[in-house]
C-alpha positions in Angstrom: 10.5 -17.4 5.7 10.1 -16.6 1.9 10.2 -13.1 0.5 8.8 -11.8 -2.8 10.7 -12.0 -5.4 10.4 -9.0 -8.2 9.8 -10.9 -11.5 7.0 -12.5 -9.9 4.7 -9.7 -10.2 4.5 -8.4 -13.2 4.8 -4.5 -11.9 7.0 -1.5 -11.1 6.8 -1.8 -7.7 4.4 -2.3 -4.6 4.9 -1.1 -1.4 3.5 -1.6 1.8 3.8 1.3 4.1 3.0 -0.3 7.7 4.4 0.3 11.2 2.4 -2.5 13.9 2.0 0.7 15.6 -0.1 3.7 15.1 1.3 7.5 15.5 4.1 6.8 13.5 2.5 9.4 10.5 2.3 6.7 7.7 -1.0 8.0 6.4 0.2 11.7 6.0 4.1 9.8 4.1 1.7 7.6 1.9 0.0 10.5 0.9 3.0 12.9 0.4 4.7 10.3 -1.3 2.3 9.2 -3.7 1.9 12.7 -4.9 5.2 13.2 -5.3 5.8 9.8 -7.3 3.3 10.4 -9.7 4.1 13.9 -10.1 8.0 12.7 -11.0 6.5 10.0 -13.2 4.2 11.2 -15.2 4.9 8.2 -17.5 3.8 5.7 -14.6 0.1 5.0 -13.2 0.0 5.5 -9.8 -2.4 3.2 -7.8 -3.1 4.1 -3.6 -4.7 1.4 -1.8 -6.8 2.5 1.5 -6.5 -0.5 4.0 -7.6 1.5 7.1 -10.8 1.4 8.2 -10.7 5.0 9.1 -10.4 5.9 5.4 -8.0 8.7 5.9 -5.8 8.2 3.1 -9.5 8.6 1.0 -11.5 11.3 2.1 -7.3 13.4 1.6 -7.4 12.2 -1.9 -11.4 12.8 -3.1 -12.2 15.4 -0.5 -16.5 16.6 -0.7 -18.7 17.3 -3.6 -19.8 20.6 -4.3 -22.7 19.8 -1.5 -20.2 19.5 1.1 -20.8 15.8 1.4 -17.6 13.5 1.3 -17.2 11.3 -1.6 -15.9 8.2 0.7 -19.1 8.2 2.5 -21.1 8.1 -0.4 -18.9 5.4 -2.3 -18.9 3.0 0.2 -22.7 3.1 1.0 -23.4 3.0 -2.9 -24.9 6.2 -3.3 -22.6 7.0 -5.9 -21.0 5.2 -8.4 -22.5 1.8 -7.1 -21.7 -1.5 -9.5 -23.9 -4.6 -10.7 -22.7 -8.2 -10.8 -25.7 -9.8 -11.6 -28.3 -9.1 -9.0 -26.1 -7.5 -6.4 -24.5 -4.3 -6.1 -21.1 -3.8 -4.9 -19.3 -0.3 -3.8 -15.9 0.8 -5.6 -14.3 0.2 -2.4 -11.7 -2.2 -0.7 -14.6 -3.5 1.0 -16.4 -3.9 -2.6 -13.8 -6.2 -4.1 -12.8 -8.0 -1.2 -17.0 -9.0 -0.7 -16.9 -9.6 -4.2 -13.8 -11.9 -3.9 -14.9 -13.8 -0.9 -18.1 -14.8 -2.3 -17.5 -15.3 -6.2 -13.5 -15.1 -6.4 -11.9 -13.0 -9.2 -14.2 -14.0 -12.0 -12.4 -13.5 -15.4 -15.2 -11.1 -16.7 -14.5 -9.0 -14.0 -11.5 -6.3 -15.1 -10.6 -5.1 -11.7 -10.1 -1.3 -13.1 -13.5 -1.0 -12.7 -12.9 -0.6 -8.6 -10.8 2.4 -9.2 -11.3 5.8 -8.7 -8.9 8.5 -11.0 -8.6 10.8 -8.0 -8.5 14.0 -10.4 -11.9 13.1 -11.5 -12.7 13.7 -8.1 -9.9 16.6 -7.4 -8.2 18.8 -10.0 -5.7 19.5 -7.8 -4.0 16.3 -8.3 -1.6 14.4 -10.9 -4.3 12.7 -14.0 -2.0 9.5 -13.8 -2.7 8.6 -9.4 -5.7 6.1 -9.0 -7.2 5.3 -5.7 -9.3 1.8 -4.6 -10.9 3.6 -1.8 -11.4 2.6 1.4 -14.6 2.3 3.6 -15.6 1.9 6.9 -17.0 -1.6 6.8 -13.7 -3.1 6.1 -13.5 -4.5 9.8 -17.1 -5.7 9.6 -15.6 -7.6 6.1 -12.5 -8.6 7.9 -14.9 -11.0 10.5 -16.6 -12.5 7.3 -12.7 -13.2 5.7 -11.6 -14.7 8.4 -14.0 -17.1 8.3 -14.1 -18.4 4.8 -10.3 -18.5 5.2 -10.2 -21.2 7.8 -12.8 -23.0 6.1 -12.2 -26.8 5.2 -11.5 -28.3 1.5 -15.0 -29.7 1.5 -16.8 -26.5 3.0 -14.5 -23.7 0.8 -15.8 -22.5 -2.4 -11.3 -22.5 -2.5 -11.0 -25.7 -1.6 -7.7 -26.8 0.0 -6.4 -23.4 -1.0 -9.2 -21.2 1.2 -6.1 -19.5 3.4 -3.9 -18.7 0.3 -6.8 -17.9 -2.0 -8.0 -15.0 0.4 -4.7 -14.1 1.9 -3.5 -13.1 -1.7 -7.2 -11.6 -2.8 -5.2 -8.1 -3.2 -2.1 -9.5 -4.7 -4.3 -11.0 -7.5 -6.3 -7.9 -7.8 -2.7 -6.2 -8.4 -1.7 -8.8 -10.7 -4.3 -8.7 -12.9 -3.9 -4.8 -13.7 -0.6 -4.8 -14.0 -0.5 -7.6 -16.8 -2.6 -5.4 -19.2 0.3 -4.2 -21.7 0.9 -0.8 -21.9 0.5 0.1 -17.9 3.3 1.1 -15.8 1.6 0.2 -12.6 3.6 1.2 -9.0 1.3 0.5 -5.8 1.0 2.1 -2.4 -0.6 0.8 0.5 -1.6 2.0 3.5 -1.8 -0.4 5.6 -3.6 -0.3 8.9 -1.5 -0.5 12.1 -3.1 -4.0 13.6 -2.1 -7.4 13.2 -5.6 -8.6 11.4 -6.4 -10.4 8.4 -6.9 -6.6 6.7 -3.0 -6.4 7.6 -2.1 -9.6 6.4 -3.9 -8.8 3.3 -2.1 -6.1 2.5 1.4 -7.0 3.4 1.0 -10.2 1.2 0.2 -7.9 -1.4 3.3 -6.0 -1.8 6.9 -7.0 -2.2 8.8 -4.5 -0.3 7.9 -2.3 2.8 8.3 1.0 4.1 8.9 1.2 7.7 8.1 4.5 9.7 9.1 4.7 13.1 9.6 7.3 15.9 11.6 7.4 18.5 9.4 6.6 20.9 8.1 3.3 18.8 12.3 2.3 19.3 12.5 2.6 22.9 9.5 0.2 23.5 12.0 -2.5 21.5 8.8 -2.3 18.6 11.1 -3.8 15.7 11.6 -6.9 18.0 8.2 -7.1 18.0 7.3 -6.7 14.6 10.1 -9.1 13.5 8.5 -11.4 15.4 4.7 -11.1 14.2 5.6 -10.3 10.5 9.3 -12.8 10.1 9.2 -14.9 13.4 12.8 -13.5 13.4 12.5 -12.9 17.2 10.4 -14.4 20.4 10.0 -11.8 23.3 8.2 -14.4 25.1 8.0 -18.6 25.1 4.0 -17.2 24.2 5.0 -16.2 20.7 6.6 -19.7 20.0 4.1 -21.8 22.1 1.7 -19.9 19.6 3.6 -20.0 16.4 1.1 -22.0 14.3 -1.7 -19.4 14.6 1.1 -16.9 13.5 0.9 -15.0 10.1 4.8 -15.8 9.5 4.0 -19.1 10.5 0.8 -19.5 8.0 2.6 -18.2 5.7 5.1 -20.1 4.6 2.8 -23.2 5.4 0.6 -22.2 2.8 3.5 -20.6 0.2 2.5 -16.9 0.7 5.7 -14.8 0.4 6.1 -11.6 2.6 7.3 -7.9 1.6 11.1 -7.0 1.4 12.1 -4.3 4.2 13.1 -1.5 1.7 13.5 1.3 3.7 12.8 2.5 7.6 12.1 5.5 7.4 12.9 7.1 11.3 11.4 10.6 12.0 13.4 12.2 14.9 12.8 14.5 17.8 14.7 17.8 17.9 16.6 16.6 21.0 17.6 13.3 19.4 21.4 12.4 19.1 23.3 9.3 17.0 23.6 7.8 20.4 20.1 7.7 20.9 18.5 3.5 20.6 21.9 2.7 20.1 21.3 -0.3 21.3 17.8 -1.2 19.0 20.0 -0.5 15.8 22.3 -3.0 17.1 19.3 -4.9 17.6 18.2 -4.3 13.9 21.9 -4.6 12.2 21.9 -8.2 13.9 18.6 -9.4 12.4 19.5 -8.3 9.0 22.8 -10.1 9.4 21.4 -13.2 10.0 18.3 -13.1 7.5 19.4 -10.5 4.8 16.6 -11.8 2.9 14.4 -10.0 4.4 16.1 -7.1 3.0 15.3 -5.4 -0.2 19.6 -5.7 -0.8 21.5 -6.1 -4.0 23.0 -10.0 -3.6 26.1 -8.4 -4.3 26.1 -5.5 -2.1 27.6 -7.0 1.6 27.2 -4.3 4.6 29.4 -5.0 7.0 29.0 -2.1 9.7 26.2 -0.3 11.4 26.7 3.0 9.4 26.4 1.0 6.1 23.5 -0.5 7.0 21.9 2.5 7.8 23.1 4.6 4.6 21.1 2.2 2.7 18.3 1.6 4.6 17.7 4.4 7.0 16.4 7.7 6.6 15.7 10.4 9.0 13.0 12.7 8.9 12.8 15.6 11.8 9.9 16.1 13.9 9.9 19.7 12.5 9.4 18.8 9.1 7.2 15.7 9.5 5.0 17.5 11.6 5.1 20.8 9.8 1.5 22.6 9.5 1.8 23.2 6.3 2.6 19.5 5.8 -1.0 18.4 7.5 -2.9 21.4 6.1 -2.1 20.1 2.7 -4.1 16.9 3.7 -6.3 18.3 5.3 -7.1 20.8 2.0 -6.4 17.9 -0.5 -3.7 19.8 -2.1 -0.1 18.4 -3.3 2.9 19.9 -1.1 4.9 21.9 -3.6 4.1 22.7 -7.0 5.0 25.5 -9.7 2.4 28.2 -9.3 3.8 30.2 -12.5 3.7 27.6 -14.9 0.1 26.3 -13.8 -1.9 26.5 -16.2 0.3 24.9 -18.6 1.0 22.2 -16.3 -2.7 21.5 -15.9 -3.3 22.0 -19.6 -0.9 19.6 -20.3 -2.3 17.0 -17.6 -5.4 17.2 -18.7 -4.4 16.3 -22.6 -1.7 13.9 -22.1 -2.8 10.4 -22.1 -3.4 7.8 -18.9 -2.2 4.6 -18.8 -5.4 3.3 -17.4 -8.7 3.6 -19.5 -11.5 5.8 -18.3 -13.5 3.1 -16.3 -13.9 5.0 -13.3 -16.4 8.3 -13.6 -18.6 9.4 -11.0 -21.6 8.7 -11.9 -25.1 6.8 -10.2 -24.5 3.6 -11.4 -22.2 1.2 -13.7 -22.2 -2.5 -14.6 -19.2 -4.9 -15.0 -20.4 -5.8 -18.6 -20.4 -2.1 -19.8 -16.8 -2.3 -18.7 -16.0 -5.7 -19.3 -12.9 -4.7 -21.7 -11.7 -1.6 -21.2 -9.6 0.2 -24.1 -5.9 0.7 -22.7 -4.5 4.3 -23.4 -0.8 4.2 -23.5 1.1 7.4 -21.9 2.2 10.1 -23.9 6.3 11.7 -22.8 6.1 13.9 -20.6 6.3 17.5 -20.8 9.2 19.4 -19.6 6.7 21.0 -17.1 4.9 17.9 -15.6 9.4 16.9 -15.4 10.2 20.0 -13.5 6.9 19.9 -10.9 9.2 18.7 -7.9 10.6 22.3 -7.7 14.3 21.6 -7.7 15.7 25.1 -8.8 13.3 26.1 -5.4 14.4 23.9 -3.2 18.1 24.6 -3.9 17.7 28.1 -3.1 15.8 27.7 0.0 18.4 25.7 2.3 21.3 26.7 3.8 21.1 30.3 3.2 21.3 33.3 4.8 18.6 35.1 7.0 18.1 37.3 4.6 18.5 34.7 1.9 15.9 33.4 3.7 13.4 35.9 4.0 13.8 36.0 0.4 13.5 32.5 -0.5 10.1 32.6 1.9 8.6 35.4 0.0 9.7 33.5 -3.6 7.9 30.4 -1.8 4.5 32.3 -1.3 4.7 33.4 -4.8 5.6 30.3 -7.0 4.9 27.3 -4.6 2.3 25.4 -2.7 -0.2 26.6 -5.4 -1.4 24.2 -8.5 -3.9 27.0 -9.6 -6.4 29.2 -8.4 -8.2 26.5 -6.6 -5.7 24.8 -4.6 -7.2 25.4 -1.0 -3.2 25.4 0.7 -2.0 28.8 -1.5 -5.1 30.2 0.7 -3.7 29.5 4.1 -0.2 30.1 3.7 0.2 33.8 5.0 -1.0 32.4 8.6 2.2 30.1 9.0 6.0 31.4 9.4 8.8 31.5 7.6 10.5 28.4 9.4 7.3 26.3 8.6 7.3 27.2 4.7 11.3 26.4 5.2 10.7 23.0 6.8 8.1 22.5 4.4 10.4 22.8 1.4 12.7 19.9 3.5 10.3 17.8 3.6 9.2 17.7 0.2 13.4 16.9 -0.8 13.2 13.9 1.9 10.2 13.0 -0.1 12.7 13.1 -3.4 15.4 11.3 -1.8 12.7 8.4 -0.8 10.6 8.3 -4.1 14.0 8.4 -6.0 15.0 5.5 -3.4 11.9 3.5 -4.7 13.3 2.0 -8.4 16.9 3.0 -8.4 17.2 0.2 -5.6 15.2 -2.8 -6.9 
């Protein structure tokens, strides 16, 4: 098995963040997470890719129009914002390119900025430098048509001997190809959807490093043995997975020179009645597979981790149950708002997002219809520094005097958070609800947005 190595994509960073199992929450991290990247690197252009067919991640980021109609809807059946190639129309979606792809490849009059959506186009709410390629519904409909073209023959394939590799690294290419314009500072995340299809396999072979989210739950049904085994072919619960190997992605794979994403972090969110004895036994499990095949690891060659507890100090964090699933946390999704910002300096900070350059050109309004050759070379716009404000929007002066303080330290600290948090400017739809929820859930709020620190400052200081 081959892994990605860095200086092969000419980018910040991608990351995958996949789990082979659903209800692990990796929809509401991406989003989080994203937010809080871009908003702690202003300098950088933040792009989101939506590889679930149920479009989540999407409808979070562009929310409705002022008809109360979603955008993602609209997008994806063309009734906004629809582009001509030639005599067909594709939608700025996934969906969009990867038709597109399949049936013309990556033609080099095509910039593929012209599939992306500046989310605070669609949201004010939300940082100027975080781009979105949306996702759509028909994305399982394209996956049957993929499939197909990538088992094609040499003589059938418009790819010729290279039909599995040319499709299986459509979104790599896509990335690629951005991220080589000079002057962009390009990090990806993906979300990627929890099957094992050829939308999956897209995706992962996309990105050089993953984020894992587990549970505990996912643990105890030994699910790292099993995704080690569709994803590595580290490990065979069964003669069936060997019998089968050659129909395996691993197995594919490295037939066909397609490398697979670095484990960067797992990131494990606990019940409240979890203990460091709990799985024991699955981390014992996990320690041994990365012993034997540390290059699946995103590990410094010089850094050797010879115990459990090293392992897991740097690749392991926890995340509670009571702040992952704060309602505060999910009605920020579900209101399309960012977690925490600075309510008092506001209108500077939007002021100042507004003016400040982008690193990718306007090629994305909402609008009826565009064609590729309008935007066949878009003008690059290099960042401007960013201000001290845009620097300070992760609220670290709040968060430090939120935790591990008094009651009435806290009662304090909760009023200070209704006042000068959770609210971008008048119309961030979160500040609206917060008098409903408690003081532990603005508390475990707060928590949560410093585990998202700790993981987005986990992201390039550990390359």
């Amino acid at each position: 098995m081959e892994v990605v190595d860095k200086q092969e994509m000419p980018l910040e960073g991608s990351y995958a963040i996949w789990n082979n199992r659903g209800g692990s929450g990796k929809t509401t991290l991406t989003y989080h997470l994203a937010i809080k990247f871009a908003l702690k690197n202003p300098d950088k252009t933040i792009l989101l890719i939506d590889m679930c067919p149920q479009t989540d991640l999407s409808h979070a980021l562009l929310g409705d129009d002022e008809h109360k109609q979603d955008h993602v809807s609209q997008i994806g059946t063309m009734k906004k914002d629809a582009m001509v190639f030639g005599e067909q129309k594709f939608a700025k979606t996934v969906s969009g390119y990867l038709d597109l792809y399949s049936s013309q490849g990556l033609p080099n009059n095509v910039d593929p900025r012209t599939f992306l959506l500046n989310v605070s186009k669609f949201n004010a709410q939300l940082p100027r430098n975080l781009y979105l390629l949306c996702g759509d519904a028909s994305i399982e409909l394209i996956a049957r048509s993929l499939e197909q073209k990538r088992n094609q023959t040499a003589s059938v394939s418009q790819f010729g001997a290279q039909a599995w590799k040319s499709i299986t690294t459509s979104l790599k290419q896509f990335i690629a190809k951005i991220a080589a314009h000079k002057g962009i500072k390009l990090v990806v995340f993906t979300d990627v959807h929890s099957s094992c299809s050829i939308i999956s396999e897209i995706a992962l072979a996309a990105c050089d490093k993953l984020l894992l989210p587990i549970t505990d739950e996912h643990m105890h049904r030994n699910g790292f043995e099993y995704m080690f085994a569709l994803l590595y072919g580290f490990s065979q619960p069964s003669s069936v997975y060997y019998y089968y190997r050659h129909f395996s992605f691993y197995y594919r794979a490295k037939e066909h020179d397609v490398r697979l994403p670095k484990i960067h972090l797992i990131l494990k969110k606990s019940n409240r009645n979890a203990t460091n004895k709990d799985n024991q036994k699955e981390w014992e499990f996990i320690f041994e597979v990365y012993k034997k095949h540390p290059q699946a690891f995103n590990v410094a060659k010089e850094l050797e981790l010879k115990t459990l507890d090293e392992f897991k100090r740097e690749f392991v964090i926890d995340i509670s149950e009571e702040t992952s699933a704060n309602q505060i946390v999910r009605q920020a999704v579900r209101s399309h708002s960012p977690l925490l910002t600075v309510k008092k300096n506001a209108n500077s900070n939007n002021n100042n997002n507004r003016n400040s350059s982008s690193n990718l050109a306007d090629v994305s309004t909402p609008s009826t219809n565009s064609s590729l050759s309008k935007t066949k070379n878009p003008k690059i716009v290099r960042s401007a520094s960013p201000s001290p404000n845009n620097r300070n929007a992760s609220l670290p002066n709040v968060n430090a005097h939120c935790i591990n303080k008094s009651t009435d330290a806290l009662n304090e600290s909760s009023s200070l958070i209704k006042q000068d948090c959770l609210s971008l400017n008048s119309n961030n739809l979160l500040n609206d609800e917060l008098s409903v929820y408690t003081q532990n859930e603005h508390i475990n709020a707060i928590l949560y947005d410093e585990l998202l620190d700790k993981i987005a400052s986990s992201l390039l200081n550990r390359t």
